[in-house]
C-alpha positions, -999 to +999 in steps of 0.1 A: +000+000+000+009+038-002+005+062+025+014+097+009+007+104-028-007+140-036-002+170-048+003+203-026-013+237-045+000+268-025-024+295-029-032+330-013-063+317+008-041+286+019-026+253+010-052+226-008-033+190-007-052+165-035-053+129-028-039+104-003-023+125+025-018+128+061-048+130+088-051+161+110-064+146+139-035+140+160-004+155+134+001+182+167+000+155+196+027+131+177+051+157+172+044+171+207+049+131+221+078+131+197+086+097+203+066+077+171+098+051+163+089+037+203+049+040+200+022+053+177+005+085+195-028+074+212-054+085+192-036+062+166-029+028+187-063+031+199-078+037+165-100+068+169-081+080+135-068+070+106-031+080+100-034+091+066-070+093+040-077+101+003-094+135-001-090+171-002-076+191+027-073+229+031-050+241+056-044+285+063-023+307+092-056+323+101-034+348+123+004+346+135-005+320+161-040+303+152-042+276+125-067+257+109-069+221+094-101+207+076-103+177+054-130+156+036-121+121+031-131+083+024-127+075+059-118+039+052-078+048+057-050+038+032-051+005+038-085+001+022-106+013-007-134+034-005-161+013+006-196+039+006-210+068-002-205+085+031-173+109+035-151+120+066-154+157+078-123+168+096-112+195+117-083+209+138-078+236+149-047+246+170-032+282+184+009+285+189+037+264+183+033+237+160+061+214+161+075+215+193+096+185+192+119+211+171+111+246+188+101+260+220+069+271+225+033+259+239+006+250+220-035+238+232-058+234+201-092+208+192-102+185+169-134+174+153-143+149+133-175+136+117-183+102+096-215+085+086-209+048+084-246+040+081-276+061+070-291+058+111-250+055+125-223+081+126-190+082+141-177+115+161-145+120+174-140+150+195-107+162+214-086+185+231-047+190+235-019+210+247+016+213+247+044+228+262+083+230+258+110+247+272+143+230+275+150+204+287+113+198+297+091+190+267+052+176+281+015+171+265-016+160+277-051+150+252-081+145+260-105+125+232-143+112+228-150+088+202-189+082+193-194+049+173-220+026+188-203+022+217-192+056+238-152+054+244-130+079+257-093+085+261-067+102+280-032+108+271+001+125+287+038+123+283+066+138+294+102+142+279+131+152+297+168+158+284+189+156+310+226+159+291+237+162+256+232+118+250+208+113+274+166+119+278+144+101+298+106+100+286+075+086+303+039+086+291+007+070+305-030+062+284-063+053+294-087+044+276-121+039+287-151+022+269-181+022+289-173+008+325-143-016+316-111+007+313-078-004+303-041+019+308-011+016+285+022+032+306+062+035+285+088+045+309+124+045+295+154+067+282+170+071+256+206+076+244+227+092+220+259+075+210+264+095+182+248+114+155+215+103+143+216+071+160+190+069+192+194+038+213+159+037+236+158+012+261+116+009+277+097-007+300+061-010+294+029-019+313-007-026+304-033-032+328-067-041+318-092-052+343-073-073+371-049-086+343-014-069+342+010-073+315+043-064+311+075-063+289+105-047+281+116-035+250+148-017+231+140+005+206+165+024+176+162+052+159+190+059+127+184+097+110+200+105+083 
């Protein structure tokens, strides 16, 4: 499968993007997590979006500090063909920094989205997020609803912390609740620079769902070049 094939048209207004692109719903949230080679960010382990869609999104710097996102899609992802006649309506909507795995800044925003699945069914996802980082401390917290026959909800924080020039420590805790059952996802671990580009992260992870724990442990790499 492919994940990203459009075309970007810059125009006064704003930037339209044709075809198989990105999602807006949690684009903010993974760069403020900043840690995507150890795990996805949670809207996207926990399914409430799609990574990336085909569609047409329109994106514009409403003012110095407030952007907007909004997209209309398939909704069936990039894995899968279209497979209705319903589309995906979505929206984000986010005020300050927008990458701050790269600058310093803070950053709190929402994001909507809306998908008829079934002429009497719809899905909603509604959420809210912030962001803040000043170095060496770098931490975000979401909140998110998702409406699809059965209610669900999650919460989401994460904290980075670079303590020297090779070495950060990270931790980040999820729960996710779906009517009265509720299970939590928790990564604490560091990570290590032994030179440039490479990132050796050694974690330890824990899932708890009901009385049942489960845990493991887990080295993760990261080569940039």
């Amino acid at each position: 499968y492919i994940k990203n094939a459009n075309v970007d048209w810059k125009t006064n207004m704003g930037k339209i993007v044709l075809g198989l692109q990105g999602m807006n719903m949690f684009k903010i949230q993974e760069r403020t997590w900043g840690k995507r080679y150890i795990q996805k960010s949670s809207m996207d382990q926990f399914k409430y979006s799609s990574s990336a869609d085909f569609g047409i999104g329109f994106s514009s710097d409403l003012t110095e500090s407030i952007y907007i996102s909004s997209m209309v899609t398939n909704g069936s992802g990039y894995k899968s063909s279209e497979n209705d006649k319903y589309k995906k309506i979505s929206i984000q909507l986010v005020s300050g920094e927008k990458n701050l795995s790269k600058n310093e800044g803070i950053n709190f925003g929402t994001v909507l989205s809306y998908e008829p699945f079934h002429k009497d069914s719809v899905s909603r996802v509604l959420g809210a997020f912030a962001g803040y980082y000043k170095n060496p401390l770098r931490i975000g917290i979401e909140y998110t609803t998702l409406s699809k026959q059965v209610d669900q909800s999650l919460v989401s924080g994460y904290i980075n912390w670079k303590m020297n020039s090779p070495l950060s420590l990270y931790w980040r805790y999820d729960l996710h609740m779906v009517k009265s059952k509720s299970e939590s996802y928790m990564i604490i671990g560091c990570g290590y620079r032994p030179g440039s580009g490479l990132i050796i992260a050694p974690n330890f992870r824990i899932t708890n769902e009901g009385d049942e724990f489960v845990s493991e442990f887990a080295i993760n790499f990261q080569f940039s070049f």
